[in-house]
C-alpha positions as CSV (number, residue, x, y, z in Angstrom):
1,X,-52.7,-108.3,-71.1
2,X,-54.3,-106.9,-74.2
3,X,-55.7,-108.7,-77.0
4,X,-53.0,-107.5,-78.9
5,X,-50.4,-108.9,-76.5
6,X,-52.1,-112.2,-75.7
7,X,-52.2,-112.6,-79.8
8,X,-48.6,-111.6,-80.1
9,X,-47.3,-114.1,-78.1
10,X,-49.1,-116.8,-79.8
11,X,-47.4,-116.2,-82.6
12,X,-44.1,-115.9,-81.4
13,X,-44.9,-119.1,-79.5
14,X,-46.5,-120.8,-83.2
15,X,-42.9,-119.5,-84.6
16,X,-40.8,-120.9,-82.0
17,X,-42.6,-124.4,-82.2
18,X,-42.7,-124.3,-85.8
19,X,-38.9,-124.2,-85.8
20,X,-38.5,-126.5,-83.3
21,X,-41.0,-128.9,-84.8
22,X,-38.7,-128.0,-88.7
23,X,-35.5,-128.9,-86.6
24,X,-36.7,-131.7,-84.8
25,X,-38.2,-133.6,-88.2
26,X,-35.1,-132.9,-90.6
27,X,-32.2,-133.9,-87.6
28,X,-34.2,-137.4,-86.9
29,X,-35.8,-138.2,-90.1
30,X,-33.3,-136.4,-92.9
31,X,-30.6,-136.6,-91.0
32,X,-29.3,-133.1,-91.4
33,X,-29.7,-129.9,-90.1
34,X,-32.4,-127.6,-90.5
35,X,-31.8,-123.9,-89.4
36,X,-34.4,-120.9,-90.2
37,X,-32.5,-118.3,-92.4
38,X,-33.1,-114.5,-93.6
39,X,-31.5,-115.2,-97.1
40,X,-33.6,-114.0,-100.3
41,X,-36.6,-115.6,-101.9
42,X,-36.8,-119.0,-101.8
43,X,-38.3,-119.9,-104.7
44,X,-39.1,-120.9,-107.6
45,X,-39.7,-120.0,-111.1
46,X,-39.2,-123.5,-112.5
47,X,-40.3,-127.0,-110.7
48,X,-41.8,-126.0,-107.5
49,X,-43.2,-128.6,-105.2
50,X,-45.7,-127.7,-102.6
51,X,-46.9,-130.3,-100.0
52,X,-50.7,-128.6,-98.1
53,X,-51.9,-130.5,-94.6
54,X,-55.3,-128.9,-93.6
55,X,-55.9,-128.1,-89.9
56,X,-59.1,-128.3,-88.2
57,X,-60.4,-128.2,-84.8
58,X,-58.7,-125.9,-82.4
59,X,-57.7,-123.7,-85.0
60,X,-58.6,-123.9,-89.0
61,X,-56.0,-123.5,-91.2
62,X,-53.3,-125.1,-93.5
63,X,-49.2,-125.3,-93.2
64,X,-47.6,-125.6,-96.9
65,X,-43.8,-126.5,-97.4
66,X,-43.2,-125.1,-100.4
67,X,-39.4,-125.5,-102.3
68,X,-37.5,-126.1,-105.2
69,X,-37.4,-128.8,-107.4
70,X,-33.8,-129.2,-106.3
71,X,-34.7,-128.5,-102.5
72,X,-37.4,-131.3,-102.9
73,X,-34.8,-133.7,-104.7
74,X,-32.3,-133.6,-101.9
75,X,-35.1,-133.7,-99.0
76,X,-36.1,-137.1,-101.0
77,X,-32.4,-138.3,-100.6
78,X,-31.6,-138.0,-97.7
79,X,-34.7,-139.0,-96.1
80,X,-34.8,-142.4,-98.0
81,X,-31.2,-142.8,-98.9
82,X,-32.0,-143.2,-103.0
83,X,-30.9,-140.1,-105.0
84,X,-33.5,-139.4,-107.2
85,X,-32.5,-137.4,-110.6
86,X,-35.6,-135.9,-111.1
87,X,-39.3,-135.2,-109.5
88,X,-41.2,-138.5,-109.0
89,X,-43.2,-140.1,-107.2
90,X,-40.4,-140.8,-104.2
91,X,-40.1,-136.9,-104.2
92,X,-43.7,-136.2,-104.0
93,X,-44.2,-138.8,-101.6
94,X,-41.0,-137.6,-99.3
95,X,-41.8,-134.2,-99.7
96,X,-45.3,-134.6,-98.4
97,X,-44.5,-137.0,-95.4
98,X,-41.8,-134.0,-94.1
99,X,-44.6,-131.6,-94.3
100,X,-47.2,-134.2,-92.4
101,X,-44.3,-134.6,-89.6
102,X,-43.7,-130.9,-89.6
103,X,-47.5,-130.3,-88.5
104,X,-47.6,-133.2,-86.5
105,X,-44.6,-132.2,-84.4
106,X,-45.4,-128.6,-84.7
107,X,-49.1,-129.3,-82.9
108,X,-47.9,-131.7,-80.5
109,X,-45.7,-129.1,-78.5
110,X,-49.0,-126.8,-77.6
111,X,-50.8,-129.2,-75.2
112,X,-54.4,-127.6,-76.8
113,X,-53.5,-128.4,-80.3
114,X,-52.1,-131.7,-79.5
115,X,-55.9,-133.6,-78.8
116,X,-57.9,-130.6,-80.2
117,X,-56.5,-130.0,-83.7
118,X,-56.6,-132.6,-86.3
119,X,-54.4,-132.8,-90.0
120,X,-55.3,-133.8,-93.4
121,X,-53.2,-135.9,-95.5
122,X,-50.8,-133.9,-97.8
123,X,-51.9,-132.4,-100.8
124,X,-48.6,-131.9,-103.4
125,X,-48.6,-129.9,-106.3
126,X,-45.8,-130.0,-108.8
127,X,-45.5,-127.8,-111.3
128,X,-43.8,-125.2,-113.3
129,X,-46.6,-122.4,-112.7
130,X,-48.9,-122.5,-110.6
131,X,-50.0,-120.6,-107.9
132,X,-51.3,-122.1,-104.1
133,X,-54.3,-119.6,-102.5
134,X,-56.0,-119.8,-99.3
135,X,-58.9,-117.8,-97.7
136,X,-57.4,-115.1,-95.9
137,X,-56.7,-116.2,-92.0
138,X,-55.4,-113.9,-89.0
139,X,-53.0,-116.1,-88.4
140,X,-49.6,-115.8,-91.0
141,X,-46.4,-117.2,-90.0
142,X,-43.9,-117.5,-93.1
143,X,-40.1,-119.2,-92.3
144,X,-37.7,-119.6,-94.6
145,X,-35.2,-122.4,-93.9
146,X,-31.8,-123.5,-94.8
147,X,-30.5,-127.2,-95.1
148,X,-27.1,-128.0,-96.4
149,X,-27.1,-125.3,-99.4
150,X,-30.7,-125.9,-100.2
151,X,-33.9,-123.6,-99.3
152,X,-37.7,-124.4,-98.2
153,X,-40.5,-122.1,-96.9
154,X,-43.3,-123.3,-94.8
155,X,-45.9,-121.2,-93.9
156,X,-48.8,-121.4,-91.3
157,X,-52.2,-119.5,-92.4
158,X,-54.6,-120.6,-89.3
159,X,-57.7,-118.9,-87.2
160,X,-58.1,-120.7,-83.8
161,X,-61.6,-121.6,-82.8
162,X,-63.7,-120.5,-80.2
């Protein structure tokens, strides 16, 4: 097996956990569906939300949930059951703890990651413009997914260790 190969199915493998790990976290904790989805752009002009964990360890590297103001709103209600009518601290706070269960869940299916990578608390930005940068990493798996009628993207930007 090339390096090529061996690299490819890593990923693949980092996609298919990622989606399981999304699916997993917004069936027991949101209480709704989670599916990945082709559709368009997912964001954002105005009021996006982005929650960061850092990774370190195994493999260096961040995974960001990034959506809508609206997206971020109805992740907030249905996790805690209160319909927030606008981005507070709930949201940020909701948001955030999706994105730390996402990584968590996402790591704990690869047996290496599981006891040899470790996660930062979340990081959320709020804002109407802003943009989210991170050192370029080998390593660059963007999904987009679909819940109810509202849109997210979380993306993995990682390097694993030697």
């Amino acid at each position: 097996m090339t390096a090529s190969s061996a690299g490819k199915i890593g990923i693949t493998r980092f996609e298919e956990n990622l989606d399981r790990a999304t699916e997993e976290v917004f069936t027991t904790m949101i209480g709704a569906g989670c599916a990945p989805t082709d559709e368009g752009e997912v964001v954002v002009e105005e009021g996006t939300i982005s929650a960061v964990i850092g990774l370190a360890g195994a493999l260096s590297g961040s995974l960001v949930l990034r959506s809508s103001s609206a997206a971020a709103i109805g992740i907030a209600g249905r996790m805690t059951g209160i319909e927030p009518g606008e981005v507070d601290a709930l949201v940020r706070d909701a948001v955030g703890e999706v994105c730390n269960m996402v990584a968590g869940a996402w790591k704990g299916f690869d047996p290496v990651l599981a006891s040899g990578c470790l996660l930062s608390t979340p990081t959320v930005v709020a804002g109407t413009s802003y943009e989210l940068f991170s050192q370029r990493a080998p390593i660059r798996i963007e999904r987009r997914y679909r819940f109810e009628d509202l849109l997210f993207t979380i993306t993995l930007s990682c390097e694993l260790q030697k």
